[in-house]
Backbone of each chain as ProteinMPNN parsed JSONL, in Angstrom:
{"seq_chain_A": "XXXXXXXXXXXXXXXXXXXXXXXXXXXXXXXXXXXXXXXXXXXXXXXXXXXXXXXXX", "coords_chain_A": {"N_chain_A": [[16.185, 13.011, -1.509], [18.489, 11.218, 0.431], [19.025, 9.728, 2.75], [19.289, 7.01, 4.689], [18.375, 6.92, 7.081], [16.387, 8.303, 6.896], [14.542, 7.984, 5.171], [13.824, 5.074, 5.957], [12.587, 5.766, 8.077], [10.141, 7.063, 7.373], [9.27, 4.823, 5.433], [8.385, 2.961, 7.372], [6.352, 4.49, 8.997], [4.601, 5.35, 6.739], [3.458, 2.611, 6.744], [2.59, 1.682, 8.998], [0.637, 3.598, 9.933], [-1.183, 2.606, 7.938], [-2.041, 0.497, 8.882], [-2.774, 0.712, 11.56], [-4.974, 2.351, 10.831], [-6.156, 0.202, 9.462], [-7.007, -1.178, 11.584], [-8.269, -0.604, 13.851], [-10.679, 1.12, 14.912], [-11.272, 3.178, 16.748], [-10.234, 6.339, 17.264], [-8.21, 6.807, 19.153], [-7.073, 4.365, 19.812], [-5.887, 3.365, 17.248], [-3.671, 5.815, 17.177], [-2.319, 4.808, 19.234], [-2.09, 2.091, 18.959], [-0.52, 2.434, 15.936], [1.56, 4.315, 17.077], [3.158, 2.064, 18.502], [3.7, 0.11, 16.506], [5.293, 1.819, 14.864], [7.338, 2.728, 16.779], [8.502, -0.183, 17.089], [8.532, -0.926, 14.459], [10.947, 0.947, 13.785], [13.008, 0.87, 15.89], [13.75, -2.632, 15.402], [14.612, -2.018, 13.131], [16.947, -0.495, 13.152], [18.203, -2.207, 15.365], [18.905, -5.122, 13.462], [20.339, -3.939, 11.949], [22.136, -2.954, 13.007], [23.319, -5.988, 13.847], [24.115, -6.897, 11.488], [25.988, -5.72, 10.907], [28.603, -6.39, 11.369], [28.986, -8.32, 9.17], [30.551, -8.563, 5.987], [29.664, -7.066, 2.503]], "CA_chain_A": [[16.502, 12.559, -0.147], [20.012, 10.385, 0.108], [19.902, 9.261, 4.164], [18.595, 5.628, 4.581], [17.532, 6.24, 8.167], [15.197, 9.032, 7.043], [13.675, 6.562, 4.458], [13.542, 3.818, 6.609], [11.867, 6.423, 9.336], [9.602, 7.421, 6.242], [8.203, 4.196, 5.551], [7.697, 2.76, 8.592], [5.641, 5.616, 9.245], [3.287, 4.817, 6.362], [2.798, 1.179, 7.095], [2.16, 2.215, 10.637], [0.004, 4.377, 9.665], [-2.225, 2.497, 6.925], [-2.304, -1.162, 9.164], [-3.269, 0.89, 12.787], [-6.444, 2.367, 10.317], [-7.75, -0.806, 8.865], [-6.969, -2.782, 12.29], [-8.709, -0.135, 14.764], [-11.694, 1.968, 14.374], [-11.324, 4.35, 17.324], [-8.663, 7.313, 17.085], [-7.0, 6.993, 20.479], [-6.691, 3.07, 19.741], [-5.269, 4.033, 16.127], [-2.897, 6.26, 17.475], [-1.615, 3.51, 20.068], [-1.269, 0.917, 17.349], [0.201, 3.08, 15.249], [2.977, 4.692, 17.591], [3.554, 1.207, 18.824], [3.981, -0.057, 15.279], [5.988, 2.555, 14.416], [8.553, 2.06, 17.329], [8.627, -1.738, 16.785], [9.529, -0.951, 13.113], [11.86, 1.649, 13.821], [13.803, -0.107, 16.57], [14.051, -3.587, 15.273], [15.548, -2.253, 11.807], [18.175, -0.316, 13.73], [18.957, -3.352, 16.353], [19.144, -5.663, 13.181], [21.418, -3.062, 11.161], [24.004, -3.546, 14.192], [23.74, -7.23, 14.019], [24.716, -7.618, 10.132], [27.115, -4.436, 10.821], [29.939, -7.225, 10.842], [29.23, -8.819, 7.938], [30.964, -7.655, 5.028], [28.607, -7.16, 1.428]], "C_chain_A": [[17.315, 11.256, -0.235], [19.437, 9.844, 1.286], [18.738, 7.952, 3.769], [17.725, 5.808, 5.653], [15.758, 7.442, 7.738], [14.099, 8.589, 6.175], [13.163, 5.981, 5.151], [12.334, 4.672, 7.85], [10.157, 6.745, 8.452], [8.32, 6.306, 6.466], [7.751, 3.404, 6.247], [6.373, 3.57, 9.073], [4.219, 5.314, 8.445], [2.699, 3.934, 6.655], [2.036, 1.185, 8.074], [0.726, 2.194, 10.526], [-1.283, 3.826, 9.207], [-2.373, 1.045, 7.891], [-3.107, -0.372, 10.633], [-4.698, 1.327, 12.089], [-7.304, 1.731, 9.793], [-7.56, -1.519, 10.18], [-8.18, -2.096, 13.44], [-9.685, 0.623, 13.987], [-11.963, 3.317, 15.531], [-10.225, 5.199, 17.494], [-8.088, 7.191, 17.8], [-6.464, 5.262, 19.908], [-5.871, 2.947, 18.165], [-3.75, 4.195, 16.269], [-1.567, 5.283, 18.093], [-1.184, 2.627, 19.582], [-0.273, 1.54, 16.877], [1.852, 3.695, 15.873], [3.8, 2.982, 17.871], [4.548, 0.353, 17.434], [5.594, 0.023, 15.391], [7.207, 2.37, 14.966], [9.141, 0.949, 17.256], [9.666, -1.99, 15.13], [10.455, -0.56, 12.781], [13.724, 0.986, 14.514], [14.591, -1.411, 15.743], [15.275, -3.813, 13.719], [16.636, -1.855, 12.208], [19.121, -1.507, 14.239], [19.553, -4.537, 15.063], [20.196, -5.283, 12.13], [23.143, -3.022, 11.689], [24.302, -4.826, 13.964], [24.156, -7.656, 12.897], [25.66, -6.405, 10.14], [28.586, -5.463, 10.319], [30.51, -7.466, 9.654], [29.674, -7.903, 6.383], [29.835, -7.809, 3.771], [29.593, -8.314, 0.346]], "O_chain_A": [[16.892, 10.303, -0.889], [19.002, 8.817, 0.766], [17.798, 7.906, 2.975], [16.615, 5.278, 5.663], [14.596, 7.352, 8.135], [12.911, 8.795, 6.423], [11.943, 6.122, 5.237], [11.379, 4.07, 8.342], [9.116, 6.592, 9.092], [7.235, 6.389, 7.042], [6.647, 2.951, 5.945], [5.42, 2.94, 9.531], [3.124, 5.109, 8.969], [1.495, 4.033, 6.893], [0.889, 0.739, 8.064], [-0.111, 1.339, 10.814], [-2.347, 4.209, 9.695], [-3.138, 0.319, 7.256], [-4.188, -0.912, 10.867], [-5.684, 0.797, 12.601], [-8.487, 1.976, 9.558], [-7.961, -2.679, 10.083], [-8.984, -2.895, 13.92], [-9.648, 0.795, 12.769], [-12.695, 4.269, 15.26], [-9.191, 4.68, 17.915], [-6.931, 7.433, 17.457], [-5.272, 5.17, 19.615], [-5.018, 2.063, 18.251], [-2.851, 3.448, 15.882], [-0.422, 5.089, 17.686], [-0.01, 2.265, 19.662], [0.862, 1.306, 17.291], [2.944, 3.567, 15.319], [4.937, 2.791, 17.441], [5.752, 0.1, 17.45], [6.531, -0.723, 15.678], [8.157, 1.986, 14.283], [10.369, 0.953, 17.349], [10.66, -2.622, 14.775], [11.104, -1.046, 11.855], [14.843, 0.788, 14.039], [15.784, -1.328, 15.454], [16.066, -4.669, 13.322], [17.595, -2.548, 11.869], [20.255, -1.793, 13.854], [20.635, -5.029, 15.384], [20.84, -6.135, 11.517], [24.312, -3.037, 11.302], [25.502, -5.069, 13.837], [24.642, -8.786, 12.924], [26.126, -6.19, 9.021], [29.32, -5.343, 9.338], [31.598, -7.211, 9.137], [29.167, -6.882, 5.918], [29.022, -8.711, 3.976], [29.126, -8.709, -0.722]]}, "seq_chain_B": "XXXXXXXXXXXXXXXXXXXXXXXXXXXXXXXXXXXXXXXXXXXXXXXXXXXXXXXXXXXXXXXXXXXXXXXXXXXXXXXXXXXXXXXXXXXXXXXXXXXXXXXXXXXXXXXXXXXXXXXXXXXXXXXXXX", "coords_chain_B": {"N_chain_B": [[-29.552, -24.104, -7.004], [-30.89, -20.989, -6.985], [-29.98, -17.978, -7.768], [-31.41, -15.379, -6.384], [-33.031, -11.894, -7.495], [-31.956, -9.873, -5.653], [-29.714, -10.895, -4.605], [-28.101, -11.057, -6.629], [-27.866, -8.343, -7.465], [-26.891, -7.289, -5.159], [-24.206, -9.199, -5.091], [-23.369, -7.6, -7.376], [-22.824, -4.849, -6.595], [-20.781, -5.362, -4.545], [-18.855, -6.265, -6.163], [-18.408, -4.077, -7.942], [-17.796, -1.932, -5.704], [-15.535, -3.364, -4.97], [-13.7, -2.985, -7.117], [-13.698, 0.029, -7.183], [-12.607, 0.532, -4.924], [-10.19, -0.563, -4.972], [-8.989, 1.103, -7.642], [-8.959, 3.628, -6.877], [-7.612, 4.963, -4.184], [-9.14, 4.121, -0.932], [-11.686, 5.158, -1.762], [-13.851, 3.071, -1.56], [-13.989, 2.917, 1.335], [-14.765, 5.597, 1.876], [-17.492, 5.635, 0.249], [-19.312, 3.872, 1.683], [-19.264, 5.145, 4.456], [-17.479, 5.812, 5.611], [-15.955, 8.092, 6.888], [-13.354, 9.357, 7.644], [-11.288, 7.333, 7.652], [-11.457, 7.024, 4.972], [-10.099, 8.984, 3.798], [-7.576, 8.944, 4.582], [-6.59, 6.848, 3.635], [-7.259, 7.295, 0.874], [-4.913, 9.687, 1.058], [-2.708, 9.342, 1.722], [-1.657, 6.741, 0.582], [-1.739, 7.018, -2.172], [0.182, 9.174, -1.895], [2.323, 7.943, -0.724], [3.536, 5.751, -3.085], [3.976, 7.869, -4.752], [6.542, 9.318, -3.538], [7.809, 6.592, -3.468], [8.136, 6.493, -6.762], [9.684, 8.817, -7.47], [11.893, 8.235, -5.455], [13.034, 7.35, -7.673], [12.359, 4.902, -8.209], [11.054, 1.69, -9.604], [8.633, 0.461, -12.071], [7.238, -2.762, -12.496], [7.471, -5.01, -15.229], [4.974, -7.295, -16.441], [6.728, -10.062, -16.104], [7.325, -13.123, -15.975], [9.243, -15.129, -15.971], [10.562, -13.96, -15.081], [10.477, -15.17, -11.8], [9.816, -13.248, -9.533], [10.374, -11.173, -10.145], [7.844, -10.969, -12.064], [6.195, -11.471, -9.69], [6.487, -8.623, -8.445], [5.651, -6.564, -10.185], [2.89, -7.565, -10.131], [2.041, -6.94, -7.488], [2.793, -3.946, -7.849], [0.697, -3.245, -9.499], [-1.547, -3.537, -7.768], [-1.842, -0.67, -7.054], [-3.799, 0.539, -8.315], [-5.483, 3.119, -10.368], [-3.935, 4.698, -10.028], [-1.707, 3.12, -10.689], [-1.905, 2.743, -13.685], [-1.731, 5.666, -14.228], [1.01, 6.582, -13.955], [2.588, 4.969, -15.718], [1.328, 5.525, -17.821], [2.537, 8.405, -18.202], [5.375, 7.859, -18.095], [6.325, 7.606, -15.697], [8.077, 5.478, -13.593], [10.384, 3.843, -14.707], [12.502, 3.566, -13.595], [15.98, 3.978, -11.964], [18.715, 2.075, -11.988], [20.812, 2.99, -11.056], [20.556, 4.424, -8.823], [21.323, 5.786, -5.816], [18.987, 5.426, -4.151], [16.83, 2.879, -5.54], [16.364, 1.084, -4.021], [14.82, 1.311, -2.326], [12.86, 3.124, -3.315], [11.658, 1.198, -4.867], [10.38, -0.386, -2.865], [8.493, 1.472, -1.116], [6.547, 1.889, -3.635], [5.9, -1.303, -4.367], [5.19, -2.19, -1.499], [2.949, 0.375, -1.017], [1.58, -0.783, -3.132], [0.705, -3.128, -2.021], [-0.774, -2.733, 0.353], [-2.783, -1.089, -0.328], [-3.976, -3.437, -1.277], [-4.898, -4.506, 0.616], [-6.508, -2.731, 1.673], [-8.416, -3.095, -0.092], [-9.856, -5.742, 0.773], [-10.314, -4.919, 3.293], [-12.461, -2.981, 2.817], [-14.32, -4.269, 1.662], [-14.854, -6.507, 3.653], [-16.022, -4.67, 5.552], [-18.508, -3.743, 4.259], [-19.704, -6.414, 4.161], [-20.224, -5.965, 6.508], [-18.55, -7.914, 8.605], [-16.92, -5.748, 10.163]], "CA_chain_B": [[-30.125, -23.069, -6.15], [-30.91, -20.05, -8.32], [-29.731, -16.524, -7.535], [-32.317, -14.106, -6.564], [-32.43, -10.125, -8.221], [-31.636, -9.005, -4.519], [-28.782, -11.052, -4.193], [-27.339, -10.509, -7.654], [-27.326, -6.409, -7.436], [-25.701, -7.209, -4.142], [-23.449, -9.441, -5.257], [-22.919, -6.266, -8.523], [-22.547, -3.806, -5.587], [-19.623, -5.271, -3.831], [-17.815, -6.24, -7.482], [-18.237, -2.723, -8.31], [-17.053, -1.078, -4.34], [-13.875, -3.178, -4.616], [-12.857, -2.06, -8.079], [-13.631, 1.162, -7.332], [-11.606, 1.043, -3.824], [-8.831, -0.803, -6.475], [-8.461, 2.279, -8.686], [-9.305, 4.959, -6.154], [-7.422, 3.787, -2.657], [-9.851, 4.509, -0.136], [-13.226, 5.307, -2.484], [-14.569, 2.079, -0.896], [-14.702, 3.721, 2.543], [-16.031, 6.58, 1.612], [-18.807, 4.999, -0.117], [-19.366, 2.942, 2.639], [-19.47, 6.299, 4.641], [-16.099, 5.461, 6.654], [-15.093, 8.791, 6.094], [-12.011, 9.497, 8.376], [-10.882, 6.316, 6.806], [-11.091, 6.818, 3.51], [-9.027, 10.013, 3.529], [-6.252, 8.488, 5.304], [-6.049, 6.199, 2.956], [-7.033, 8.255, -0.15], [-3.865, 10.602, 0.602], [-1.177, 8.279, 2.632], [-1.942, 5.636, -0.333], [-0.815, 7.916, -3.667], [1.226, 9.829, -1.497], [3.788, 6.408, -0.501], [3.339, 5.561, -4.502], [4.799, 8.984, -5.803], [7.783, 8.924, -3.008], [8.815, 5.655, -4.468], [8.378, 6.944, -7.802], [10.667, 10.126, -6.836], [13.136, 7.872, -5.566], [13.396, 6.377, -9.008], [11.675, 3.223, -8.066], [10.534, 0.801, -10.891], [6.933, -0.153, -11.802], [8.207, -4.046, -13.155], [6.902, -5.411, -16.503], [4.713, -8.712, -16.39], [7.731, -11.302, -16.862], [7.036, -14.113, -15.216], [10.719, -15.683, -16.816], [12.029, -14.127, -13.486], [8.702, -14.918, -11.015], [10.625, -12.263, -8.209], [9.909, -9.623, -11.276], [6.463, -10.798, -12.206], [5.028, -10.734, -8.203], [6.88, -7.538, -7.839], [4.506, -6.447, -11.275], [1.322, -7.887, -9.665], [2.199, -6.125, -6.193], [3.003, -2.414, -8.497], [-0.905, -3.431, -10.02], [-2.509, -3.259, -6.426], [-2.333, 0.281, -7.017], [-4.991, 0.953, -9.104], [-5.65, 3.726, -11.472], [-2.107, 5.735, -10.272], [0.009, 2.501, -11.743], [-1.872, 3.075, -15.228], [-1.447, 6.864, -15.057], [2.349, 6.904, -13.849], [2.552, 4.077, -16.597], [1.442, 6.763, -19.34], [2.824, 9.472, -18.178], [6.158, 7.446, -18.544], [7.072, 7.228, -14.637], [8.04, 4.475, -13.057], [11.094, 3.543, -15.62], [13.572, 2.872, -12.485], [17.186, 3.772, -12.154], [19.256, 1.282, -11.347], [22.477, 3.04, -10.907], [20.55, 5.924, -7.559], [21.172, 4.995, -4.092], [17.374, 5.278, -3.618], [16.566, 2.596, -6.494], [15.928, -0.565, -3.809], [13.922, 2.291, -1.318], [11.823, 3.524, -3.974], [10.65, -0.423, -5.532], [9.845, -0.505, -1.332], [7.489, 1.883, -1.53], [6.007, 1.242, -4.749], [5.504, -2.585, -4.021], [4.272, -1.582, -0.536], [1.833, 0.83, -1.475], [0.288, -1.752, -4.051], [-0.034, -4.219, -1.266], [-1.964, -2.241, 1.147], [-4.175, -1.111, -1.323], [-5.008, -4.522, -1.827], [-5.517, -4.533, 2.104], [-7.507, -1.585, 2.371], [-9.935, -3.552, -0.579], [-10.188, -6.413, 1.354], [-11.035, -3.984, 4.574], [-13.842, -2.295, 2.638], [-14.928, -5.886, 1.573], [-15.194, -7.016, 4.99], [-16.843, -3.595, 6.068], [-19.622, -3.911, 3.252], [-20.421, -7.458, 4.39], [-20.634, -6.538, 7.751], [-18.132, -8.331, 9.446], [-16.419, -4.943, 11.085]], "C_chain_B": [[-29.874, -21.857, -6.956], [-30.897, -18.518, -7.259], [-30.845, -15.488, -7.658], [-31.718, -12.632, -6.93], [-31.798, -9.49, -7.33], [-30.288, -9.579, -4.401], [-27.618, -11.027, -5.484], [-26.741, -9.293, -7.641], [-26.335, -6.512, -6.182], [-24.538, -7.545, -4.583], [-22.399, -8.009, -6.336], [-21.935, -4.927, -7.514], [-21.321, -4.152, -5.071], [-18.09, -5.853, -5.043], [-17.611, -4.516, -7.51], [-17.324, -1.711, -6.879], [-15.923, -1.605, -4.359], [-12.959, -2.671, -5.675], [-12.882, -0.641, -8.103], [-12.805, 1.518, -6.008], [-10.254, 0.051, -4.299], [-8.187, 0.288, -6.831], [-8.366, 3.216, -7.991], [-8.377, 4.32, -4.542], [-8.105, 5.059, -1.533], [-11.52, 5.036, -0.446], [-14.144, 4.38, -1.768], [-15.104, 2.599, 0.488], [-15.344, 4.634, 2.508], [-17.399, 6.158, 1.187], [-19.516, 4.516, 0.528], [-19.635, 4.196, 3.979], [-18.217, 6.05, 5.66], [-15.358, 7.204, 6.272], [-13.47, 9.436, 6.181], [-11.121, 8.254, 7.394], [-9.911, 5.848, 5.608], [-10.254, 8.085, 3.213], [-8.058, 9.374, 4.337], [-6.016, 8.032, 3.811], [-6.08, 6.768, 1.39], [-5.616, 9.38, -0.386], [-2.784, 9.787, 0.88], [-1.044, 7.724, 1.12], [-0.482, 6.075, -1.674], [0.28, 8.564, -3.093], [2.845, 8.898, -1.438], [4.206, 6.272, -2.251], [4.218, 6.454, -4.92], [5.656, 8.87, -4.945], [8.341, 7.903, -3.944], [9.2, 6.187, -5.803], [9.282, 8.119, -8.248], [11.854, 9.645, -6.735], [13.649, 7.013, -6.437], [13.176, 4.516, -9.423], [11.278, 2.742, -9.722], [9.205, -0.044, -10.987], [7.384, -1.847, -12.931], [7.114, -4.553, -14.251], [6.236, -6.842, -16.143], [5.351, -9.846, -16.926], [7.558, -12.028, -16.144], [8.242, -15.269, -15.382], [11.01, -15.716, -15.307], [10.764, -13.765, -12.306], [9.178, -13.67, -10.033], [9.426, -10.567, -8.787], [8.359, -9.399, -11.639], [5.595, -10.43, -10.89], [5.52, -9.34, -8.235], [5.711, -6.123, -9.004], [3.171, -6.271, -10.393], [1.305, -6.958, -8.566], [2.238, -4.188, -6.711], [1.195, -2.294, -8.596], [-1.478, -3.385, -8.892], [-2.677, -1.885, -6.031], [-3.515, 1.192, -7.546], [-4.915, 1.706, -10.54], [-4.089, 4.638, -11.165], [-1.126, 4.798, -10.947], [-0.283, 2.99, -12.875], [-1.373, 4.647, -15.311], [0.104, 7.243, -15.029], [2.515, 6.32, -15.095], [2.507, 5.121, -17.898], [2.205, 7.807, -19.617], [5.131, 9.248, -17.7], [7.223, 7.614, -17.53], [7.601, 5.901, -14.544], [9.087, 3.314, -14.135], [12.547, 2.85, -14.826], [14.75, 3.677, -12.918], [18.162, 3.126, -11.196], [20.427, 1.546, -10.434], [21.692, 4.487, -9.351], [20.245, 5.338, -7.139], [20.087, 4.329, -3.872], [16.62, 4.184, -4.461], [15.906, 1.536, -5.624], [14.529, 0.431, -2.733], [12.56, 2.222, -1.896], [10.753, 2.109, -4.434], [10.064, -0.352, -4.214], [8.7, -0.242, -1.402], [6.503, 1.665, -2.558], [5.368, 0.108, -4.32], [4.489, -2.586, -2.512], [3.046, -1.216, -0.557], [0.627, 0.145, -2.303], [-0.24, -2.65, -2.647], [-0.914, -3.662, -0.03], [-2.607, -1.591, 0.506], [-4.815, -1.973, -1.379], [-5.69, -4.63, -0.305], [-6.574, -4.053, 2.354], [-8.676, -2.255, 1.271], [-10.321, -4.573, 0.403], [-10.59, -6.028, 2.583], [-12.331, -4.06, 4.129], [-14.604, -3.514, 2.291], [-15.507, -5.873, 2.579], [-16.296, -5.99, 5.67], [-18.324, -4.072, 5.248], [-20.665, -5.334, 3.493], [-21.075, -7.751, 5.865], [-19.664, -7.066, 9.084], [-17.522, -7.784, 10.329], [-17.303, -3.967, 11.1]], "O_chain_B": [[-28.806, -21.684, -7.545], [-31.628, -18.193, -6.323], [-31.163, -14.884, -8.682], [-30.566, -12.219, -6.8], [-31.056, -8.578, -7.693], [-29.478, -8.723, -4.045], [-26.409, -10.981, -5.255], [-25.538, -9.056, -7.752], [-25.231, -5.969, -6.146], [-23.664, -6.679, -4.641], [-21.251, -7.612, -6.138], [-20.854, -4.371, -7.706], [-20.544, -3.197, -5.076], [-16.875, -5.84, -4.842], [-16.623, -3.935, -7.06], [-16.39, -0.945, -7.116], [-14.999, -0.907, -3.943], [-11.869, -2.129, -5.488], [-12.193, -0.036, -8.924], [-12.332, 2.651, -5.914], [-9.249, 0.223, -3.609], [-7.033, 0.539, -6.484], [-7.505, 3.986, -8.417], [-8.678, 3.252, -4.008], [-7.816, 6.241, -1.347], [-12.363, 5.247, 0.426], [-15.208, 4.844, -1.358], [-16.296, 2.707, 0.776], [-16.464, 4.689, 3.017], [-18.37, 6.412, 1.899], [-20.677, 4.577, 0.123], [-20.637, 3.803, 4.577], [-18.565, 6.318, 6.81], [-14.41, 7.382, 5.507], [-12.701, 9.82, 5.3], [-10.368, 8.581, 6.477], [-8.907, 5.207, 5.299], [-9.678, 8.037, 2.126], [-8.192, 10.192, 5.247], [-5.398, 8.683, 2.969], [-5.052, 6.712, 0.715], [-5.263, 9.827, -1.477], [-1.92, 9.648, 0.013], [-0.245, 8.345, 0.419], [0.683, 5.787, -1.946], [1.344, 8.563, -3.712], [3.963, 9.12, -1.903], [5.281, 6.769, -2.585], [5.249, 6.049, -5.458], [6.165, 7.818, -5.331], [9.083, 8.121, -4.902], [10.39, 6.357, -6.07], [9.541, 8.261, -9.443], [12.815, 10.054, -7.386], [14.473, 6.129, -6.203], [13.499, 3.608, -10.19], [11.266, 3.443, -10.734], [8.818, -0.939, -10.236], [7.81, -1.724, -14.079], [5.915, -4.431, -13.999], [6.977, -7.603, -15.521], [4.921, -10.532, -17.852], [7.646, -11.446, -15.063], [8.03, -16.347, -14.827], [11.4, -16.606, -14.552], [10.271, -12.68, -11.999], [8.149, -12.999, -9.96], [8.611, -9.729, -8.402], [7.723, -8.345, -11.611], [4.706, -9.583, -10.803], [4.55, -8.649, -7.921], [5.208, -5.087, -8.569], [2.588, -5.238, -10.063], [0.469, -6.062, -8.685], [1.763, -3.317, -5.982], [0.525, -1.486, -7.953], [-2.56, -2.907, -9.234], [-3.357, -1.588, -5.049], [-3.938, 2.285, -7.169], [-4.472, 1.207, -11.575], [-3.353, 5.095, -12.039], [-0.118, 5.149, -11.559], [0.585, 3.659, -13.437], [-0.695, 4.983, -16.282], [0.548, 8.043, -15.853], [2.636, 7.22, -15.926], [3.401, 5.399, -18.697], [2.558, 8.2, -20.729], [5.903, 10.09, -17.241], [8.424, 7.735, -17.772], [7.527, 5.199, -15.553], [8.699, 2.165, -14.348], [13.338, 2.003, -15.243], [14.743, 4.114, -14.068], [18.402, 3.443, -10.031], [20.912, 0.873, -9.524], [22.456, 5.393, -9.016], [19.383, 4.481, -7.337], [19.967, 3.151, -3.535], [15.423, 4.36, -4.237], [14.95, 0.957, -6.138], [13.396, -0.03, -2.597], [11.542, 1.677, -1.468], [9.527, 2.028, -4.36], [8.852, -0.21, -4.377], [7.809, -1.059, -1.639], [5.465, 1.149, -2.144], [4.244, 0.287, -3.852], [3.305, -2.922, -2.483], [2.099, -1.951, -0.275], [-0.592, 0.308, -2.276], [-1.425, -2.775, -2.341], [-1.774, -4.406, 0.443], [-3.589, -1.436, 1.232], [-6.036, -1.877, -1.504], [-6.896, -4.82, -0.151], [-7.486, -4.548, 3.016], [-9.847, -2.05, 1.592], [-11.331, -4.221, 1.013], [-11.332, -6.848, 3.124], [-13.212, -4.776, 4.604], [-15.704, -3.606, 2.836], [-16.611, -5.337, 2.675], [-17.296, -6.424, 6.243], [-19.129, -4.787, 5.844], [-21.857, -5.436, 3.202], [-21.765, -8.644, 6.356], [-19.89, -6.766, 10.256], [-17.253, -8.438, 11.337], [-17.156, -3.012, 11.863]]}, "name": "protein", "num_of_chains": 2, "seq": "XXXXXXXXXXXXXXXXXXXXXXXXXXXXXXXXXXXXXXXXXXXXXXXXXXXXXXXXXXXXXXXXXXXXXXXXXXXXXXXXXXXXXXXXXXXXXXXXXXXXXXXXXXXXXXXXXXXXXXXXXXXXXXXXXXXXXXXXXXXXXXXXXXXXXXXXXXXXXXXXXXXXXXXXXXXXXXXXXXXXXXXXXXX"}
């Protein structure tokens, strides 16, 4: 697997995943963490992927 | 102030539950009877670990010359018993030159450090405080 965003979608996903199950102990509240997370991590790498788009390497 | 037998075996008991939720990620919960828990983290755990290792990630040698390399070492070691067996079984060698080479250390390094999380969970569980 080559694509970055499906990586980046990847491990977001775990982190999510493994921080909403040690932070919560009931499944709906889990879940809620966890999606929340997940969008937070997803989002913010996109929005900050535009903002160094300029810059050259 | 001298250590009673009850609070010794205790103290034995929660040496022994975090090296064994160390080597095992998620053994601690189970033990602990967390059991939803400890399968999350028993499969998610190794599962993140071998990805990296797939995408040719690198398990880093204890050099402490270049400290970046040695934490990134100590952070691989928060996996437990999967760093030693990738380690033998002569994963975790890196390649520098595939796309996936900075992805895969991600994972890898990752995975060690919420391992160390999920001991310090079952810690906290074991003593009580969640």
């Amino acid at each position: 697997m080559r694509s970055h965003i499906l990586l980046l979608v990847l491990f977001a996903f775990f982190v999510s995943l493994i921080f909403a199950v040690i932070a919560k102990d009931d499944l709906r509240e889990q879940v809620r963490l966890g999606a929340v997370m997940f969008a937070g991590f997803v989002a913010s790498a996109v929005v900050l992927g535009w903002l160094m788009y300029p810059f050259p390497l | 102030m001298r250590v009673t037998a009850a609070e010794e075996s205790q103290y034995g008991g929660l040496v022994l539950l975090c090296l064994a939720s160390w080597a095992i990620p998620g053994a601690g919960h189970l033990w602990l009877g967390r059991r939803n828990k400890g399968l999350v983290f028993l499969v998610a755990l190794p599962l993140m670990f071998a990805i990296g290792l797939a995408l040719r990630g690198r398990l880093f040698p204890f050099d402490f010359s270049d400290p970046l390399v040695g934490l990134e070492a100590l952070a691989d070691f928060g996996m437990g018993a999967a760093y030693f067996l990738s380690k033998a079984l002569g994963y975790g060698a890196g390649d520098v030159r595939a796309v996936t080479y900075e992805y895969g250390n991600a994972f890898l390094v990752v995975a060690g450090l919420l391992n160390l999380l999920v001991v310090i969970d079952a810690y906290d569980v074991a003593l009580g405080r969640k």
